[in-house]
LOTORZA-911563 format. One record per residue (C-alpha): x, y, z. Coordinates in steps of 0.02 Angstrom, whole numbers, plus 32768, in hexadecimal, padded with zeros to 4 digits. Each point is the difference from the previous one (the first is absolute). Example, Ala and Ser with C-alpha at 12.3 -4.5 7.8 and 13.67 -1.06 7.14 Angstrom:
2
PT   xx   yy   zz
PT 8267 7F1F 8186
PT 8045 80AC 7FDF
***
This chain:
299
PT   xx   yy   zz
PT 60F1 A156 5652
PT 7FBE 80C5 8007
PT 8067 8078 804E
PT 7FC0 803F 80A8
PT 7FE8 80A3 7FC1
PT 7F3F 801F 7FDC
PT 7FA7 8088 8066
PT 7F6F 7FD3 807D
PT 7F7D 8022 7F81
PT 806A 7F96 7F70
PT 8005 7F6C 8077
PT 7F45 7FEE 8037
PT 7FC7 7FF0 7F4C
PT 8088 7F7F 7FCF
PT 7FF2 7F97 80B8
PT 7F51 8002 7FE1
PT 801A 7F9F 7F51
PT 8085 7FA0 803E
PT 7F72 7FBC 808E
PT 7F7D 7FF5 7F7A
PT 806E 7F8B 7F93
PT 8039 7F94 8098
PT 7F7B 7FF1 8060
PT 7F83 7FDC 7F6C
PT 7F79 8064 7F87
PT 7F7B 7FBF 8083
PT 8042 8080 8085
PT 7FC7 80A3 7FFE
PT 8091 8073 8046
PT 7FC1 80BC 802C
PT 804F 808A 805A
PT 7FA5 805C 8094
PT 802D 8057 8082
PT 7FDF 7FCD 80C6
PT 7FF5 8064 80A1
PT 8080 7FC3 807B
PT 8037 8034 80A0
PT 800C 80A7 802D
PT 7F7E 802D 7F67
PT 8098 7FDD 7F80
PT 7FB9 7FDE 7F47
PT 8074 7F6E 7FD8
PT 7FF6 7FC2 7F47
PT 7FE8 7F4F 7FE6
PT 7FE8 7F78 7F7D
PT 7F66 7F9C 8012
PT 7FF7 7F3B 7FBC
PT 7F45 7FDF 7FCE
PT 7FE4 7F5A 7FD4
PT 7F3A 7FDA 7FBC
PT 7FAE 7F8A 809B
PT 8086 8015 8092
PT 7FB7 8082 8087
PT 80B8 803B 8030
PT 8051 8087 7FA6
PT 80BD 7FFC 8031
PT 805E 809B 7FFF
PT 80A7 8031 7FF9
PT 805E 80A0 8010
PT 804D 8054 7F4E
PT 806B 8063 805C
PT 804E 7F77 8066
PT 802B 7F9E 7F5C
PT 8051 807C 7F93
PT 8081 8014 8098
PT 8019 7F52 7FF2
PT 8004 8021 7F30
PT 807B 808D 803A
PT 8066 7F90 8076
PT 8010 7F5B 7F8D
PT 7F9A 7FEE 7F69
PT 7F52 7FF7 7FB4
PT 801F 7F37 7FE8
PT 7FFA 800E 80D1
PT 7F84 8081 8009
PT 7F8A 7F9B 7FA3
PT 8027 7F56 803E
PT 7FE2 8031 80B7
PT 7F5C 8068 7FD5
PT 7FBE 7F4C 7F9A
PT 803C 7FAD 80A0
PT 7F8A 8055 8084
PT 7F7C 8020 7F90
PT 7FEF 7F4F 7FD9
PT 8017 7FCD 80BD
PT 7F64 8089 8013
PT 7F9B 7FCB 7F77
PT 7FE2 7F5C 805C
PT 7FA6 804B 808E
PT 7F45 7FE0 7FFC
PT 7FC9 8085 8070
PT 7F58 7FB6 803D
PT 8063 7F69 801F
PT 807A 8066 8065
PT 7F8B 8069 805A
PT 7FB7 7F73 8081
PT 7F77 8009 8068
PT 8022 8072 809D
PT 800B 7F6A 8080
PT 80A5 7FC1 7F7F
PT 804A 80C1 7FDE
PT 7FE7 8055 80B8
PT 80AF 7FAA 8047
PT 8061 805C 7F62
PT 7FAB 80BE 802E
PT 8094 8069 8053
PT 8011 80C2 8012
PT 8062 8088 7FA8
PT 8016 80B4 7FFC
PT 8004 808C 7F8B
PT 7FFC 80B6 8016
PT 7F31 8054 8003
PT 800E 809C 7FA8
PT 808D 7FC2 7F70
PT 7F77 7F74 7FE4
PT 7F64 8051 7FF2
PT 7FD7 7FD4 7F48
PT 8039 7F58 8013
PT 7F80 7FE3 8099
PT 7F82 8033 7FBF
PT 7FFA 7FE5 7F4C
PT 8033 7F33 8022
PT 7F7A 7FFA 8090
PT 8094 7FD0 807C
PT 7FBE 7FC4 80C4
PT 8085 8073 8059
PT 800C 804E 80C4
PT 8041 809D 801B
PT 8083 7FFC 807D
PT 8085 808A 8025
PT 800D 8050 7F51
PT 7FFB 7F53 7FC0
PT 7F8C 7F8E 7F9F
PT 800A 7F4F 804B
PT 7FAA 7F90 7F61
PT 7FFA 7F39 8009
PT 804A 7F7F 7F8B
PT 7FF7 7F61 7FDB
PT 8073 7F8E 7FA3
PT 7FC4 7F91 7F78
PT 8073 7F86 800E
PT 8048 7FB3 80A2
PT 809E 7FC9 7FA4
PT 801E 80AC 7FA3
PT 7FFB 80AD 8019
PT 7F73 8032 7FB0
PT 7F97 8084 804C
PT 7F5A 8064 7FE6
PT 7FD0 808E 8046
PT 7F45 7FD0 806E
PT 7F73 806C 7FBE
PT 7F4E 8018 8023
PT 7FD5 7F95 7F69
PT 806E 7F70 8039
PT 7FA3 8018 80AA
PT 7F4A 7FF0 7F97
PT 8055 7F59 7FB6
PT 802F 7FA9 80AD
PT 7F67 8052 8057
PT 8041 802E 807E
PT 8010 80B0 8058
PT 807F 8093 7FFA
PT 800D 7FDE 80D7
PT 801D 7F50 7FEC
PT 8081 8012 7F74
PT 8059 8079 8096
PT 7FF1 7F7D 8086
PT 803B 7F7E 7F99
PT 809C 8071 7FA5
PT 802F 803C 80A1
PT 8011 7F64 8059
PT 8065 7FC0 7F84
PT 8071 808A 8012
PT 8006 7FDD 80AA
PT 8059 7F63 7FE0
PT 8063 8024 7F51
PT 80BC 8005 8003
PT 8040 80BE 802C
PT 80A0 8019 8053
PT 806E 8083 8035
PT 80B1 7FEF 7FD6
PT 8093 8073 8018
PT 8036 807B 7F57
PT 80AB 7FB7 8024
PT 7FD7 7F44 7FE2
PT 7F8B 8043 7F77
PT 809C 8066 7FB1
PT 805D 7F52 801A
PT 7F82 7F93 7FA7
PT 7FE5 806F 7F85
PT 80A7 8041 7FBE
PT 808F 7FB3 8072
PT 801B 80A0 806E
PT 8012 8016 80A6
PT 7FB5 80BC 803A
PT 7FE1 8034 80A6
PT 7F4C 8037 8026
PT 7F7E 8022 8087
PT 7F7C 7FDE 7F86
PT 7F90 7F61 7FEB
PT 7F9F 7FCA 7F6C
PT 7F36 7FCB 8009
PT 7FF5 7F77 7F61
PT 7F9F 7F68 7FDF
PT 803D 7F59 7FC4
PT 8017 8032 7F58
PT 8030 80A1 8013
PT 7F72 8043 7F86
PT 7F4D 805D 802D
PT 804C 8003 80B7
PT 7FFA 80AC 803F
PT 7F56 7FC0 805F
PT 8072 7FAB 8085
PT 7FEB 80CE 803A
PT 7F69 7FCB 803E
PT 8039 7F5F 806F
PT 7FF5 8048 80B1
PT 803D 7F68 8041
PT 80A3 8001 7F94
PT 8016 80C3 803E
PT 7FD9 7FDF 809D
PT 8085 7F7B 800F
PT 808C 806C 7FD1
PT 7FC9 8098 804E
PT 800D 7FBE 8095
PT 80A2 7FAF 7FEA
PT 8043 809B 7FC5
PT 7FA9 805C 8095
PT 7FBC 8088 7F90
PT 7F75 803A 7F78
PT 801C 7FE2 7F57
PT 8011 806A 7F67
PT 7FB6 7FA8 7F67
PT 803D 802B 7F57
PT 7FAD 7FE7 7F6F
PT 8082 7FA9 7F92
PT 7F94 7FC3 7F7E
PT 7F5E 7F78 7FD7
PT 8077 7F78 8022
PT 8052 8049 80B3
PT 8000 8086 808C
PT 80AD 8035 8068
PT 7FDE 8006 80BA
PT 806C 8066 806D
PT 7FF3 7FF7 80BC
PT 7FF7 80D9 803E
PT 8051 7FD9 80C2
PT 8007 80B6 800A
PT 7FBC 80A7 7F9F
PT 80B0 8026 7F9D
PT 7FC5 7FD4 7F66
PT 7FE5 8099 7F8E
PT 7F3E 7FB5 7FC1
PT 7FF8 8087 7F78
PT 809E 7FC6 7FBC
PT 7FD4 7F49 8007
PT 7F5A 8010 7FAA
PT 8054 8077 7F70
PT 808B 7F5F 7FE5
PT 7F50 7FA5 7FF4
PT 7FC2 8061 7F78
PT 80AF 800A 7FA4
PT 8007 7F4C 8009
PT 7F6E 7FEF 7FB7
PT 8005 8073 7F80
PT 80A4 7FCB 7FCA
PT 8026 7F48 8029
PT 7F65 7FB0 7FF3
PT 7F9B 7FE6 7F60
PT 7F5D 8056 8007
PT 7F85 7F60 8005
PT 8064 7FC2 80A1
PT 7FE3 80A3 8064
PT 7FB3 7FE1 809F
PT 7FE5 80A4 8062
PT 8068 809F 800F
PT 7FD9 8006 80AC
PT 804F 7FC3 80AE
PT 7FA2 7F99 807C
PT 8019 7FDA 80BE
PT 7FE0 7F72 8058
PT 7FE2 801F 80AC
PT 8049 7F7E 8082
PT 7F80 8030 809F
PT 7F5E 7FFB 7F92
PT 802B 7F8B 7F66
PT 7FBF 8083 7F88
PT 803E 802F 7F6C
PT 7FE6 80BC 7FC5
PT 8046 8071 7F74
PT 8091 8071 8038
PT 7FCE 80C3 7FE5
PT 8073 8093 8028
PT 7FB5 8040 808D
PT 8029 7F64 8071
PT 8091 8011 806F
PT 8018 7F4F 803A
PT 7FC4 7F4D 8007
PT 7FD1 7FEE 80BE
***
């Protein structure tokens, strides 16, 4: 067994050969590097395997923490395991006609301007709402959580158009399972304490890519008016938003927005960030806006 003491650059070129050997001299492993959320350039290890249209990836980074944590034996036995799950994936197969695939479309968000590269250069279908890019998925699998990312050359393949892929995505999303549960039961679940709090958290069923539940009036409508008050939304991350109900106008907004941006800067890794800004949901006209320092209340 190797000591877990290579550096990052020592480890990719031995993991590589340790994948090479176990997976077979018919698989082609390369590095490359991938645009992810928030324009991050992630570095990857491709599997390229001569007549399968799918080239699975996985994250180097993610592995040598695991090669840090345990050992390389791990490392590479886990990487084998989901690239050879992967590597069975026929993507035309997967890919079904529209009428089979339009029930698995849903909604996400990600932030517009941090994303600009990716947009663009991946040919992403997208809406701008807020300061926010709403883009449409669609998961391969109904059994598994495998996702892509719908863009205007998956559109060309189901022939279909960029306002039908809307209608269809956001209908969907009108009926997927968001909820809004207390930070105190979430606190509970989550790590077996009890702490008192006002706030509420926005999630979806699987508490990943849910941070578009920010855009379920219904859901903020409910609890606004149980709480007889707008909302503050914050931006917690891709996966959730903290709503706060604002009864009154005591809430220093400056100083709420800067714990935003600390948050963010310090708490949450970089391809999670949402937004660094605040956003209100007002109660009377079921709009949603972004907070800006010159408001002085929510009426």
């Amino acid at each position: 067994m190797m000591e877990n003491n290579m550096s990052y650059e020592e480890f990719k070129e031995y993991f590589r050969e340790q994948l090479k050997n176990t997976l077979g001299e018919c698989i082609e492993i390369q590095e490359q590097k991938c645009l992810k959320n928030n324009d991050l350039q992630v570095e990857m290890l491709t599997c390229k395997e001569e007549g399968k249209n799918l080239t699975p990836r996985i994250r180097t980074r993610e592995f040598y923490d695991l090669y840090c944590q345990q050992e390389m034996e791990t490392a590479v036995e886990v990487a084998t395991e989901i690239l050879g799950d992967r590597r069975k994936v026929d993507i035309h197969k997967v890919i079904e006609p529209w009428n089979v695939m339009k029930s698995r479309v849903n909604v996400e968000v990600i932030n517009y301007e941090w994303n600009q590269e990716r947009l663009k250069k991946e040919k992403i279908i997208y809406e701008k709402i807020l300061d926010l890019a709403v883009v449409f998925t669609v998961n391969l699998r109904e059994d598994e959580d495998l996702k892509m990312t719908i863009t205007s050359g998956l559109l060309e393949q189901w022939k279909i158009t960029r306002d039908e892929l809307m209608s269809v995505a956001y209908e969907n999303f009108a009926k997927a399972g968001y909820a809004i549960i207390s930070y105190e039961d979430v606190m509970e679940q989550l790590f077996g304490l009890r702490i008192e709090s006002e706030l509420c958290v926005l999630l979806n069923r699987s508490r990943l890519r849910g941070a578009s539940g920010m855009l379920r009036i219904d859901l903020l409508q409910d609890l606004a008016d149980k709480k007889e008050s707008d909302l503050l939304i914050l931006p917690s991350s891709v996966n959730e938003v903290l709503l706060l109900a604002r009864k009154d106008n005591m809430l220093d907004m400056d100083s709420v927005k800067k714990m935003v941006e600390d948050i963010n800067r310090d708490h949450v890794d970089e391809e999670e960030r949402l937004s660094d800004n605040i956003y209100i949901y007002r109660r009377k006209t079921g709009e949603i806006s972004i907070w800006n320092s010159e408001e002085t209340n929510c009426e």
